[in-house]
C-alpha positions as CSV (number, residue, x, y, z in Angstrom):
1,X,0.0,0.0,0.0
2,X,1.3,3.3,-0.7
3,X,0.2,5.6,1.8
4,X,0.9,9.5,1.6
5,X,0.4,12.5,5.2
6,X,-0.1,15.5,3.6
7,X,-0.2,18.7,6.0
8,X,-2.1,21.6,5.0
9,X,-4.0,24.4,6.6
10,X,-7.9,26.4,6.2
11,X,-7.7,28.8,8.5
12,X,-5.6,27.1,11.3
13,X,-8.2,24.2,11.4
14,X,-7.3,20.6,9.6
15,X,-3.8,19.8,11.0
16,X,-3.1,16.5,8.8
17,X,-4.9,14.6,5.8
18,X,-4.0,11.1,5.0
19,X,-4.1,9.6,1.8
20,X,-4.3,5.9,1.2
21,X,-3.7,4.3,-1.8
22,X,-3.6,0.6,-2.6
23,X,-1.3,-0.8,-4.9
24,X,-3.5,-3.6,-6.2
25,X,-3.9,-2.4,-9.6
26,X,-2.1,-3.6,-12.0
27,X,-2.5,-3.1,-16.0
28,X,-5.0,-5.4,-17.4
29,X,-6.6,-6.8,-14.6
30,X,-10.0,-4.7,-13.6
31,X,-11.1,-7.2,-11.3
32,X,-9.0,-4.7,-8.6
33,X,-9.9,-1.5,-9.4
34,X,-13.0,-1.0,-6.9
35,X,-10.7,-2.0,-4.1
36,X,-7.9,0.7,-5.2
37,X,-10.4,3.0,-3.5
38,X,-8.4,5.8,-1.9
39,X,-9.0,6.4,1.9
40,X,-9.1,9.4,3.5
41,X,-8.7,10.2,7.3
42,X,-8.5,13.6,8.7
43,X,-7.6,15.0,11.4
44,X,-9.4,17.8,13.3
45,X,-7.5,19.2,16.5
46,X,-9.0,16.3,18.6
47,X,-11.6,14.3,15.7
48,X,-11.1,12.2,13.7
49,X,-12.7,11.4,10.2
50,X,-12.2,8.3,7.6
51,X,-13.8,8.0,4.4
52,X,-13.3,4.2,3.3
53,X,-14.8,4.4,-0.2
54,X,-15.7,1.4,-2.2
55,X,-12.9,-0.4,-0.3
56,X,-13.8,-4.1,0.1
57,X,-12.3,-6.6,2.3
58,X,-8.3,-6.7,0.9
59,X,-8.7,-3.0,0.7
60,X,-9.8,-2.7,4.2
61,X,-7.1,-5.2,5.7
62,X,-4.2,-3.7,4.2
63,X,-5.5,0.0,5.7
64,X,-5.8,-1.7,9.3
65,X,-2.2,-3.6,8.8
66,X,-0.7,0.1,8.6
67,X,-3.3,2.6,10.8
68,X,-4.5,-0.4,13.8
69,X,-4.1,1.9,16.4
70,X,-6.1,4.8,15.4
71,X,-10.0,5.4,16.7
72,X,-12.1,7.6,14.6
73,X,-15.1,9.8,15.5
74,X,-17.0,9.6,12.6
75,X,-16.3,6.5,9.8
76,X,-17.8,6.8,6.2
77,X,-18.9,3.0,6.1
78,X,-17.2,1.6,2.5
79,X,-18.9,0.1,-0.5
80,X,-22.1,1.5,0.3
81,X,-22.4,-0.8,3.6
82,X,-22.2,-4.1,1.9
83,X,-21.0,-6.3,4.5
84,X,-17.8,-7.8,4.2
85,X,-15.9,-9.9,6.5
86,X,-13.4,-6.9,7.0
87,X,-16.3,-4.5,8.5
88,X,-15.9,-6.0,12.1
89,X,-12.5,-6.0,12.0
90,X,-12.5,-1.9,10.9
91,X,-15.2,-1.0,13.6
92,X,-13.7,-3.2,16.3
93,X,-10.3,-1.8,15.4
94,X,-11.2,2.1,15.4
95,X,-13.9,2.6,17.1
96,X,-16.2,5.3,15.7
97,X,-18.7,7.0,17.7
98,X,-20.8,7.6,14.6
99,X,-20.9,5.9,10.8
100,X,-22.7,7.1,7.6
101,X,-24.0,4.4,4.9
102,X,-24.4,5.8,1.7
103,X,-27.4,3.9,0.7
104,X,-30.5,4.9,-1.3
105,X,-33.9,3.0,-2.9
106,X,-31.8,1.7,-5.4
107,X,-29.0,0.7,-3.0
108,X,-30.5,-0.3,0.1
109,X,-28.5,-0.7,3.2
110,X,-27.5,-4.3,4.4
111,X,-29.3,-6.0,6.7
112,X,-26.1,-7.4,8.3
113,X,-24.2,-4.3,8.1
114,X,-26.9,-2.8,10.5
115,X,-27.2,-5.4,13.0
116,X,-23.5,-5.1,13.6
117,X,-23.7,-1.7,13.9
118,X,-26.3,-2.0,16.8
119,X,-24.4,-5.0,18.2
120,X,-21.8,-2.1,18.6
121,X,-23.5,0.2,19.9
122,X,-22.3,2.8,17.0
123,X,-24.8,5.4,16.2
124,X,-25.4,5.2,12.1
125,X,-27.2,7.7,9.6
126,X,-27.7,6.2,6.4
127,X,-28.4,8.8,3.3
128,X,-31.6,7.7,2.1
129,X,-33.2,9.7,4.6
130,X,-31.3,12.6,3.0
131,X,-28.2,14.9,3.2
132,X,-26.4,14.3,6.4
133,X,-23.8,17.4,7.6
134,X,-21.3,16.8,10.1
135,X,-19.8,20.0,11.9
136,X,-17.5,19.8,14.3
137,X,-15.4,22.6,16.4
138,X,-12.8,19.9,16.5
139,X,-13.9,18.7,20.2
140,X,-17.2,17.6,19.2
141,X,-19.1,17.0,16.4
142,X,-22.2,17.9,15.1
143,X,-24.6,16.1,12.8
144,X,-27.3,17.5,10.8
145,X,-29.5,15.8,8.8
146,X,-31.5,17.3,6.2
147,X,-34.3,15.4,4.8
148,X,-34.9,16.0,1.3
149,X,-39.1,16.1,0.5
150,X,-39.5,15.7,-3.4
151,X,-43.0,16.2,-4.8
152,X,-44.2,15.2,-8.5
């Protein structure tokens, strides 16, 4: 895995921004290119945010095997909360306190995905109901959801 810190400033506020990304692909083969997802986890004076992608279960091993001792606040749950043998492992390992599934009507979330969320005890928001903000002040954070009403 090739795995790149990059430290930059907006206004005094986002101390460090890592980028993760695998080195599956190879030319010719496709079958890896969903799992080359890049990751992102940022830092916020004291929060932390990760954004797994579409990163399935190689994807999410190789990201553990290099970041194991790191708890996040707030986890973006990857492949649109398919469950995957790798999701315990990356809850169990950091911790969130909260978890977004992208998920809509088309793409429902997983069954299994929320069970082991509630067997965790980790508070999830899943997009279907709508937008969902997170703000933080970088000692706690903040989430908004914004349901979105559509009339025809």
């Amino acid at each position: 895995m090739i795995s790149s810190k990059v430290n930059f400033s907006f206004d005094n506020s986002i101390e460090s921004i890592t980028l993760s990304k695998s080195n599956l692909l190879q030319p010719g083969i496709c079958i890896f290119i969903i799992d080359s997802s890049l990751i992102v986890s940022i830092n916020y004076r004291n929060t932390n945010y990760l954004f797994m992608g579409d990163s399935q279960n190689n994807r999410i091993k190789d990201y553990l095997s290099e970041h194991s001792d790191k708890e996040y606040d707030f986890i973006k749950i990857p492949y649109h909360g398919n469950y995957q043998k790798r999701l315990d492992d990356l809850l169990e390992t950091t911790n969130p306190k909260y978890v977004v599934i992208t998920c809509s009507a088309t793409e429902p979330d997983i069954t299994e995905t929320i069970e082991l969320l509630d067997e965790l005890n980790i508070k999830y928001y899943l997009t279907k109901n709508g937008s969902i903000t997170i703000k933080s002040d970088g000692e706690n954070n903040v989430i908004l959801k914004c349901k979105i009403d559509i009339e025809f």
